[in-house]
C-alpha positions, 0 to 999 in steps of 0.5 A, a space after each residue: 232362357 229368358 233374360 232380366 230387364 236389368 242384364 243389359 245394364 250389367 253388360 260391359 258397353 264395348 269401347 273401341 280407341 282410334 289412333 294414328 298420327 295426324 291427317 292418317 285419315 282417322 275422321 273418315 274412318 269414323 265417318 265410315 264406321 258410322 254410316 255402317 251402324 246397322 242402327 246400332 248406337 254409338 256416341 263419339 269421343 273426339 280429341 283435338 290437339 289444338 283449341 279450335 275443334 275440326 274433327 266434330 264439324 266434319 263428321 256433323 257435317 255428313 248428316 249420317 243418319 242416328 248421328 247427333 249433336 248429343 251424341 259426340 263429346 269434344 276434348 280439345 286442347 291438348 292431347 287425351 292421354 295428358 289429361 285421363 283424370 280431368 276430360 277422359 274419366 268424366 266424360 266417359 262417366 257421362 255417357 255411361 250414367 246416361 238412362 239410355 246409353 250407347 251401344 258402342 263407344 267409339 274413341 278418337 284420339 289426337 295424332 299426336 297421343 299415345 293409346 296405351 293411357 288409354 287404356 290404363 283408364 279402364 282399370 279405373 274404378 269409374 269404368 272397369 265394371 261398365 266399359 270395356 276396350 273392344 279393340 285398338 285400331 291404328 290407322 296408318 297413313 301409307 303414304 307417308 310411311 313410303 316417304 319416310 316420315 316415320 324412318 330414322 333421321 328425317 331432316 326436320 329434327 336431323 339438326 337438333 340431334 346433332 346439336 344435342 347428343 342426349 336426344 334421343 336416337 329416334 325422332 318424336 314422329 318416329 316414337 309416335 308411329 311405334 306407340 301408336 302400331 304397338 298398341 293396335 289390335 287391328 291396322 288399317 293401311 289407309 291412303 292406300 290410293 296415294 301408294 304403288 305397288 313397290 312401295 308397299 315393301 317397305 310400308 309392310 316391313 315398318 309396319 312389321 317392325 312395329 306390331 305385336 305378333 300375329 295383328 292383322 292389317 286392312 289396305 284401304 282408302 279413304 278410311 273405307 272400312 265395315 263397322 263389322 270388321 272393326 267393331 266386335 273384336 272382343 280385346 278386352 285390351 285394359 287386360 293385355 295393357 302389360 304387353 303393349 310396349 310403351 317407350 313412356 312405361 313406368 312414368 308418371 307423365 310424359 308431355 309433348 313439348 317437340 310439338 305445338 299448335 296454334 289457331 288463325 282466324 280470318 274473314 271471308 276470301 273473296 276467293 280460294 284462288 291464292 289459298 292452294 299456293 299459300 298453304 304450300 309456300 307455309 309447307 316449304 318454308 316451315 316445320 308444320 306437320 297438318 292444317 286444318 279448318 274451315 274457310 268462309 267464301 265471299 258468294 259462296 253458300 257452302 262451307 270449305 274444308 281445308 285439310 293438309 297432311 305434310 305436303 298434300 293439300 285438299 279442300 272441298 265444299 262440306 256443306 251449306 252455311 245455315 242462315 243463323 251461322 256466324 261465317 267464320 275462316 279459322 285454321 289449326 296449325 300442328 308442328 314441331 315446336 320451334 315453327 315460326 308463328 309470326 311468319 306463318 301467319 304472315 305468309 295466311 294473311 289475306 
């Protein structure tokens, strides 16, 4: 049978949500997923917690082929389950309303955000007609589930509960991890490179403990998945919203005031000799959870990438400086909220 020239636009274009807590290794993921297109055309929907957007540069910076500037929307500055009405419904109508839209969406949410509004949004008159969820991937830092960062009663928030009683018995990390899991139609253990063979025991019983019943898991590293694992898996999740357990369900808003953010821009180094030890005495000393950003080099005709998740640090050449760019440092700091700002930034002062 032969198909109309108008059947394409009446099918519903797939969407699939990328979640996972901060520095899980959603980015390269996507990166991944990308370079494994086959041709297919996807626009990207990234969402930063934090003003100063990292996430996009990066995967810009990889020059896959079909990727484009016009291709990847950017929500910065607060995360996109916040603000559904005012970023996410837009933008999604903006590339829906495009006269040759993309053959697949893929969303990457803030680490800090909660999927399952979401969702929600695709119920939304705007949308529930010409998009759908094709899935939820969690994208799950191991090695920070083997050292407990998502366990009961970790020590950066052991000290507020006990000094407030109405707090609740699980931490804010915690809550995230199991909003994020529970919403998932498919988990990706990444890092899997950072973990042992004994660890994995317990990483699988959180991981178990969280999930809804028979989701499978991928172990991986650096976000080294086929497109054809992840994109195609016909969820269809706005329909099975009811039975993604949420700790916020039946509120009208949730905000997160345990976390904050704030950028720091500074010039060229003249060097990266101090940047390691300063980074790590910033880790010891306050309650940050992830840095990142870009730093300019004196002498140096490429871009540094920073990028701290808990207490690792990496940083690599991601590409040149053109002649036209501005050459900037600027780094987004991500903690609990309470993180002195003040000495933060005295200790990245250079």
């Amino acid at each position: 049978m032969l198909q109309k020239p108008n059947d394409q636009k009446l099918k519903k274009i797939p969407a699939t949500v990328v979640t996972g807590f901060l520095g899980a290794g959603k980015t390269s993921l996507i990166q991944n997923l990308l370079a494994t297109a086959n041709g297919k055309r996807i626009a990207l929907i990234i969402n930063e917690f934090g003003d100063l957007g990292v996430d996009k540069e990066l995967i810009l910076g990889c020059k896959i082929e079909g990727c484009s500037v016009g291709d990847i929307v950017e929500l910065a500055n607060g995360c996109i389950c916040c603000t559904v009405a005012d970023d996410f419904l837009p933008t999604m109508k903006s590339l829906l309303d495009r006269s040759d839209p993309p053959d697949h969406i893929i969303i990457e949410t803030s680490g800090l955000a909660l999927p399952k509004p979401l969702l929600q949004a695709f119920s939304w008159p705007e949308v529930n007609t010409r998009a759908t969820v094709d899935g939820v991937v969690a994208v799950v830092d191991s090695a920070a589930v083997a050292d407990g960062i998502f366990a009961n009663n970790p020590v950066a928030v052991q000290a507020q509960r006990e000094a407030d009683e109405s707090l609740d018995h699980e931490t804010p990390l915690e809550e995230l991890f199991e909003e994020q899991v529970q919403c998932a139609d498919i988990i990706v253990l990444n890092k899997s490179e950072l973990v042992n063979g004994d660890a994995w025991n317990v990483i699988e019983a959180k991981v178990l403990e969280c999930q809804r019943t028979n989701i499978k898991s991928i172990k991986t590293s650096f976000g080294r998945v086929d497109s054809a694992i992840l994109l195609g898996l016909g969820a269809e999740a706005e329909r099975d919203v009811g039975n993604r357990r949420s700790h916020h369900d039946g509120e009208h808003e949730h905000d997160h005031d345990d976390f904050d953010s704030f950028v720091l821009e500074f010039g060229e180094l003249e060097s990266s000799e101090n940047l390691d030890a300063k980074l790590r005495l910033v880790i010891q000393n306050h309650d940050v959870l992830r840095m990142k950003g870009f730093v300019a080099l004196k002498n140096k005709s490429m871009r540094l990438a920073v990028q701290v998740v808990g207490n690792r640090v990496e940083s690599y050449f991601d590409k040149a400086w053109a002649d036209s760019d501005a050459r900037y440092s600027r780094l987004v700091i991500i903690g609990f909220a309470g993180m002195d700002k003040n000495e933060i930034g005295k200790i990245l002062s250079f």
